[in-house]
C-alpha positions in Angstrom: -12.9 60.4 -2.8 -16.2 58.7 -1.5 -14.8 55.3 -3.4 -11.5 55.4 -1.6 -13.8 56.5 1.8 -15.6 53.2 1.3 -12.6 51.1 0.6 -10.4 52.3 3.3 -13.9 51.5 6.0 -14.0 47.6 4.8 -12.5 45.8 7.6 -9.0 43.9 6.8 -7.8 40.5 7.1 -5.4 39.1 9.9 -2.3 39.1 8.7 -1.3 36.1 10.8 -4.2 34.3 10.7 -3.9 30.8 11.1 -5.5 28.0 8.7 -7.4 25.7 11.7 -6.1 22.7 13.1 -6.9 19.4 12.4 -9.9 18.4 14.1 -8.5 14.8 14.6 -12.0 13.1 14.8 -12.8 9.4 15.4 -14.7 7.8 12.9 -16.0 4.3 14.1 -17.3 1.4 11.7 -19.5 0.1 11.7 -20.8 2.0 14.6 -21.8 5.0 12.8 -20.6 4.2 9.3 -21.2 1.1 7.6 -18.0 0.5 6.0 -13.7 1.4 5.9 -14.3 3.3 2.5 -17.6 5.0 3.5 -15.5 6.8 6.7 -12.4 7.4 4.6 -15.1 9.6 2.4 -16.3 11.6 5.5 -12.3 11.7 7.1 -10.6 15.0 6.6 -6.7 15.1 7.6 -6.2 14.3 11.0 -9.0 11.9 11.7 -9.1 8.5 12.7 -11.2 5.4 11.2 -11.2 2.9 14.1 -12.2 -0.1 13.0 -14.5 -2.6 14.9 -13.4 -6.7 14.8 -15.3 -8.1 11.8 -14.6 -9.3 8.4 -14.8 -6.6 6.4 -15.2 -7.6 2.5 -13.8 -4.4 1.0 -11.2 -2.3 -1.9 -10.6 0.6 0.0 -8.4 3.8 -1.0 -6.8 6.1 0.8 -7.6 9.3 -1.8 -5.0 11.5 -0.8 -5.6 11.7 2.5 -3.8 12.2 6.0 -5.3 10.0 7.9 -5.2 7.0 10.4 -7.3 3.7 9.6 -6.5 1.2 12.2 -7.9 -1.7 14.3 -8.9 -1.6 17.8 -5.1 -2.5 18.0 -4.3 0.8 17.8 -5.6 1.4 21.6 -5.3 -2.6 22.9 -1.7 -3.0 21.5 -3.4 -6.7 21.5 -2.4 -8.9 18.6 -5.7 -10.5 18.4 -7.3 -7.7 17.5 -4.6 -7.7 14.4 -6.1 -11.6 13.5 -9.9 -10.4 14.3 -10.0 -8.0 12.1 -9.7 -8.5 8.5 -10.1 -6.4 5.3 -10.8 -9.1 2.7 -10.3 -8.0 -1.2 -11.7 -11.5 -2.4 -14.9 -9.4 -4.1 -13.9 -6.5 -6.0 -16.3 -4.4 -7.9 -14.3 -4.5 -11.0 -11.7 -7.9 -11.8 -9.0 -4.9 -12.8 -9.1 -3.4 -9.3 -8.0 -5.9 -7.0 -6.0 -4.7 -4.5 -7.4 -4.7 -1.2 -5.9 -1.3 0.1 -4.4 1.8 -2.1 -2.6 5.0 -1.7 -2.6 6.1 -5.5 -3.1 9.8 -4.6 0.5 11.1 -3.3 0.1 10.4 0.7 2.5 10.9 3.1 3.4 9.9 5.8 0.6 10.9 8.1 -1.4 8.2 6.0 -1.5 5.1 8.1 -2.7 1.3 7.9 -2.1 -0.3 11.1 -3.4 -3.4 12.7 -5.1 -5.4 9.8 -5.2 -8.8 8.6 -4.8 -7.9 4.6 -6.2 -10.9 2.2 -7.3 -11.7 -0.5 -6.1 -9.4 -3.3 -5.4 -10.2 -6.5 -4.0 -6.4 -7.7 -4.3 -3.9 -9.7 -3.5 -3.4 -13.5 -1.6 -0.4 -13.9 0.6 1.2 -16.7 3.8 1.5 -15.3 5.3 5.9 -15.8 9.1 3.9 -16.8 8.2 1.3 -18.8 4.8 2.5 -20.3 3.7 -1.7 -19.8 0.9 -2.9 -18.1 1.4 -4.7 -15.0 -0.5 -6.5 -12.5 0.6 -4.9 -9.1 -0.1 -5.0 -5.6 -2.2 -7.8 -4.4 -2.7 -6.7 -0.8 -1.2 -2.9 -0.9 -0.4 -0.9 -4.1 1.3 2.6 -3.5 2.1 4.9 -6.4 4.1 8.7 -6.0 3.1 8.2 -2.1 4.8 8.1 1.1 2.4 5.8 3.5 2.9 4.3 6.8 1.9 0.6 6.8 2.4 -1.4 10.5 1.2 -3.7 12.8 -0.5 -5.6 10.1 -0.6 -9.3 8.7 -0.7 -9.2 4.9 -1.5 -12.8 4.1 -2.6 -15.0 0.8 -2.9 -11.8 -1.7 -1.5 -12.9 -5.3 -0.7 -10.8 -7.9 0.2 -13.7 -10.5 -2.3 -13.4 -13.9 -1.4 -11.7 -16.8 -4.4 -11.9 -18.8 -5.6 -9.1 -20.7 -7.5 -6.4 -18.9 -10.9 -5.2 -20.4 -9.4 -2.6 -22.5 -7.9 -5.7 -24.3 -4.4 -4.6 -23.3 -1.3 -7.1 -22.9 0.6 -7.2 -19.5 4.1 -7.6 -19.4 4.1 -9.5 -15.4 2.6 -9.1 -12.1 4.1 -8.4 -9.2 4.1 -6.9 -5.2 1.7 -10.0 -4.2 1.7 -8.2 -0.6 3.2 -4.6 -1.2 4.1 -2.9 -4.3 5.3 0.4 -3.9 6.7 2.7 -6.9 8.3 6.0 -7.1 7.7 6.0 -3.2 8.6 6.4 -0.1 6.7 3.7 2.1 7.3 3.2 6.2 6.6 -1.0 5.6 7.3 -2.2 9.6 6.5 -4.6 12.1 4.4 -6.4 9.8 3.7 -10.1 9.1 3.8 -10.7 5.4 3.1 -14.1 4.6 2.2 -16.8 1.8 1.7 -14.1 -0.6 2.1 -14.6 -4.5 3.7 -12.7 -7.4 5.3 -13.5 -10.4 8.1 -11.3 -9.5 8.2 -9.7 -5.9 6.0 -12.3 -3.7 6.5 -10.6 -0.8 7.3 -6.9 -1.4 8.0 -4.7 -4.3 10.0 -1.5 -4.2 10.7 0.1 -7.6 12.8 2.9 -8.1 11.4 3.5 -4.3 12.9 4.9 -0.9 11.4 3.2 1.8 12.6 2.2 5.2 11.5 -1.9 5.9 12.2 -2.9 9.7 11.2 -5.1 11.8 8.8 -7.3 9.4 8.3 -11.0 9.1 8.6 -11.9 5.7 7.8 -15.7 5.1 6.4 -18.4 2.9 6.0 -15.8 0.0 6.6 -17.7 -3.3 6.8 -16.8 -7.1 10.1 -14.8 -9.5 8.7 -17.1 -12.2 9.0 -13.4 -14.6 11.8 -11.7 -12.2 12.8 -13.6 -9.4 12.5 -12.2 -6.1 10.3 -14.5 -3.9 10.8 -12.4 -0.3 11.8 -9.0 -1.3 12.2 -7.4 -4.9 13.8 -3.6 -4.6 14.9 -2.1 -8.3 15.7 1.4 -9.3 16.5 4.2 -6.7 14.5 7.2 -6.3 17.1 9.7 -6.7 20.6 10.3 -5.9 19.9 12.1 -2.6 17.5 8.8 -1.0 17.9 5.2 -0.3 16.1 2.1 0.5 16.7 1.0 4.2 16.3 -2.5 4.8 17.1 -4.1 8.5 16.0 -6.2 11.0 13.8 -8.2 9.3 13.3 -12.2 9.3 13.1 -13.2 5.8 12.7 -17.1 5.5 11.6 -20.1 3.5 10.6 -18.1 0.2 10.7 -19.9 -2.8 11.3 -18.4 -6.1 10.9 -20.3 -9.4 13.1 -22.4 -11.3 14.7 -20.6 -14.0 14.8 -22.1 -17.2 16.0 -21.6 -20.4 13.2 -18.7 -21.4 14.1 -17.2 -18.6 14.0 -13.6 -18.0 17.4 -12.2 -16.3 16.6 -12.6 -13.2 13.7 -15.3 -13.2 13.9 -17.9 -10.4 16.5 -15.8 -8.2 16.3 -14.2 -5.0 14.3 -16.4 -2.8 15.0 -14.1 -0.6 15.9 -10.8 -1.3 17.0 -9.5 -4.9 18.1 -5.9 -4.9 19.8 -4.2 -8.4 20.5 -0.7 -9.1 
């Protein structure tokens, strides 16, 4: 009886207690942190990274998180503020890891990149959950089982092109996605200026086996296909019977794939465009 006494006089949760709302926190750099990655650590979902006009020599990644990392374009709605600031993936800290911005840890949609200039990137090697092959992916933006929002940004002179050997001593297959690569996702790409990017299939973007809605983007002077064509736009596989790749008002011009030859792979030095196959 004393036991049940005690028990019974312990006080009892809320039932409808509520979980507390997002505290939607600005983060500045390099105001009060000295770089993108070092306030994506300290974000929690909800928060902002604002950005400062610089050149900002950086990898980052996302890691999972709902969060926006923008420019001061976010509040000027200025395009020079797009051109003045500039994450720059020329020096990554390891040669396999050369993407300059990630979302490899299933974000949604609440994780945004606006108002960048993206350069620089040379990708990331990856082993590929279809094909089990290596591939170097994603020169500017690699996205993997994640849902991101990418806009207002300028993803310029990223390559994904060499298939040498990562450190491990394993064999790639191709490299692709100079500017975007997104697989088994479901990316927001719009209102973006992706240009003179490099991948030896894919220059421009890569969707595979993807769902992802690309509007109003500037796709131009992307070149490669020399594995898989695709020079402007590469989208292969769907996602699932229920969801579909929307593709519409864009301006796709004056991307060059490679000639084919007689080596070639089916669908080397096609699409200078756009290729798209079930």
């Amino acid at each position: 009886a004393f036991l049940f006494a005690a028990l019974a006089a312990q006080p009892l949760g809320r039932a409808d207690a509520q979980p507390p709302a997002p505290r939607h926190a600005v983060l500045a750099v390099p105001a009060r942190f000295p770089s993108i990655q070092a306030a994506i650590d300290s974000a929690v979902p909800g928060d902002t990274v604002l950005v400062a006009p610089g050149r900002y020599y950086e990898n980052i990644r996302f890691k999972g998180k709902g969060i926006v990392v923008a420019s001061q374009f976010l509040r000027s709605r200025d395009a020079a503020d797009i051109e003045l600031t500039i994450i720059d993936g020329s020096r990554p800290a390891h040669p396999d890891t050369g993407t300059v911005v990630r979302f490899v840890n299933q974000e949604d949609s609440t994780a945004v990149l606006e108002g960048f200039t993206i350069t620089g990137g040379t990708g990331t090697i990856w082993l590929d959950a279809k094909d089990l092959q290596y591939f170097r992916e994603g020169g500017g933006i690699l996205c993997e089982l994640g849902s991101p929002t990418i806009r207002y940004n300028h993803i310029e002179n990223n390559v994904a092109t060499s298939t040498a050997k990562n450190v491990a001593g394993d064999s790639l297959l191709s490299a692709g996605g100079g500017a975007i690569r997104c697989g088994y996702s479901e990316p927001t790409i719009v209102n973006n200026v992706i240009r003179g990017n490099r991948g030896r299939y894919g220059g421009g973007i890569v969707l595979f086996h993807s769902a992802g809605i690309v509007r109003n983007n500037l796709i131009v002077d992307n070149a490669g296909g020399e594995d898989f064509g695709g020079a402007g736009v590469w989208i292969v596989g769907s996602l699932s019977y229920r969801l579909s790749t929307l593709v519409e008002h864009n301006t796709i011009v004056n991307n060059k794939s490679a000639t084919a030859d007689s080596a070639a792979r089916g669908m080397k030095g096609r699409g200078g465009a756009m290729i798209a196959a079930g």
